[in-house]
C-alpha positions as CSV (number, residue, x, y, z in Angstrom):
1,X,-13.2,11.3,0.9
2,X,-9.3,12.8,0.6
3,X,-7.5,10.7,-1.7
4,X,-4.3,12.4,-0.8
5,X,-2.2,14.1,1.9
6,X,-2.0,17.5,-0.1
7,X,-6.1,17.2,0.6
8,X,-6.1,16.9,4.3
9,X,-7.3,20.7,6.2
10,X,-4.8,19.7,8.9
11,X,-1.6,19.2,7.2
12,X,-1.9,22.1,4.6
13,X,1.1,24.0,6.4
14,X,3.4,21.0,6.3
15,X,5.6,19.9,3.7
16,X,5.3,16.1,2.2
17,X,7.4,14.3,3.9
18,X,6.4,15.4,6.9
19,X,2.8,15.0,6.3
20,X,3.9,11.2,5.8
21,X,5.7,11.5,9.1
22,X,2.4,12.8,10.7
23,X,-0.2,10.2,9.0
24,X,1.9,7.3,10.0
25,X,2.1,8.6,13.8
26,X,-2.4,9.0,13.2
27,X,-2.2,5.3,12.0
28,X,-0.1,4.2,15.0
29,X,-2.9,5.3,17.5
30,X,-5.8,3.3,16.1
31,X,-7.4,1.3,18.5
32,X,-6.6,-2.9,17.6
33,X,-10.4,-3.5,16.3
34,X,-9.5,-0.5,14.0
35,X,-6.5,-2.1,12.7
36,X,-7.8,-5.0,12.3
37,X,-10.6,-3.7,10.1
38,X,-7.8,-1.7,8.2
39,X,-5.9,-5.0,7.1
40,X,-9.3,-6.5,6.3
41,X,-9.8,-4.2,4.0
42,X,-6.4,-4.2,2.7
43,X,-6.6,-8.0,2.5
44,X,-10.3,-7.7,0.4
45,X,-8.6,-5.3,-2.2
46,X,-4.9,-6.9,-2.7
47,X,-6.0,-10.9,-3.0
48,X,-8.5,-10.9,-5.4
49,X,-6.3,-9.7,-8.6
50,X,-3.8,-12.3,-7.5
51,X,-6.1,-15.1,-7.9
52,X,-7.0,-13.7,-11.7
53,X,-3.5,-13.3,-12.1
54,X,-2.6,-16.8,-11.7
55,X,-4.5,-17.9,-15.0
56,X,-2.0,-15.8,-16.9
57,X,1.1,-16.7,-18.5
58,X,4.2,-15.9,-16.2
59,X,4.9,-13.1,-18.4
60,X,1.7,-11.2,-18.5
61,X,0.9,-12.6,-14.8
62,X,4.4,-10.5,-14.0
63,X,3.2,-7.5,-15.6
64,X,0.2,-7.8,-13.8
65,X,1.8,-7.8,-10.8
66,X,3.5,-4.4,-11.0
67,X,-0.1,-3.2,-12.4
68,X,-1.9,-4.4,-9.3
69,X,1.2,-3.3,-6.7
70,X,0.9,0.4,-8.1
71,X,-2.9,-0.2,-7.8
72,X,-2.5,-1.1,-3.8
73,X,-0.9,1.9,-3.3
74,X,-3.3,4.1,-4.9
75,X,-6.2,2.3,-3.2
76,X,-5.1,2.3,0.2
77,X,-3.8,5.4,0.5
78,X,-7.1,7.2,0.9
79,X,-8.3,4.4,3.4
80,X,-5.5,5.0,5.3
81,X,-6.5,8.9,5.2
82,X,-9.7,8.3,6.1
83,X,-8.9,5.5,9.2
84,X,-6.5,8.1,10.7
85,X,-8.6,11.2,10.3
86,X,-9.9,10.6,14.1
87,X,-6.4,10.9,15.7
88,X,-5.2,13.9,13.0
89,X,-4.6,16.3,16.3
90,X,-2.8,13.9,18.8
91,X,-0.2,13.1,15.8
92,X,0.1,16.7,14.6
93,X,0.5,17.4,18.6
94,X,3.3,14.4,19.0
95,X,4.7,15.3,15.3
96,X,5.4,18.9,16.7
97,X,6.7,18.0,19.9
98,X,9.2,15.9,18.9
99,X,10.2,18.6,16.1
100,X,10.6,21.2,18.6
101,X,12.7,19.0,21.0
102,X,14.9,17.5,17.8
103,X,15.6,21.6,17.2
104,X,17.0,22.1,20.3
């Protein structure tokens, strides 16, 4: 499993940003049972630490929060890789026409 862009075969000769451009064009093509599954997961992973934080003090239960946001990010990221690794060449082939056509 790729935990990160920099990982992916496909988008080795493009730069960061772009690679973000390219995954979130992959994630737009998933089919609506695949989203749905996606946020299901996403759901499974975020709630859970809420609920445990709510037995803290405000204090520590705000701490926790930034713990467990910086957490979902580095989670989901490598779902989202591995949800949009199906569409990888339709995004890379819509990323680089509308590059092209932006150049001209």
């Amino acid at each position: 499993m790729q935990l990160t862009l920099n990982q992916v075969a496909e988008l080795k000769s493009y730069r960061p940003l772009e690679r973000v451009a390219i995954l979130n064009l992959a994630l737009k093509k998933l089919t609506p049972i695949q989203k749905v599954t996606l946020n299901l997961i996403k759901l499974v992973i975020f709630v859970p630490p809420f609920f445990l934080l709510a037995q803290f003090p405000p204090i520590a239960a705000l701490a926790g929060v930034l713990v467990v946001l910086l957490a979902f990010s580095l989670l989901t990221k490598p779902i989202h890789i591995a949800f949009a690794k199906s569409h990888w060449d339709a995004a890379i082939h819509e990323f680089d026409k509308t590059r092209a056509s932006s150049n001209n």
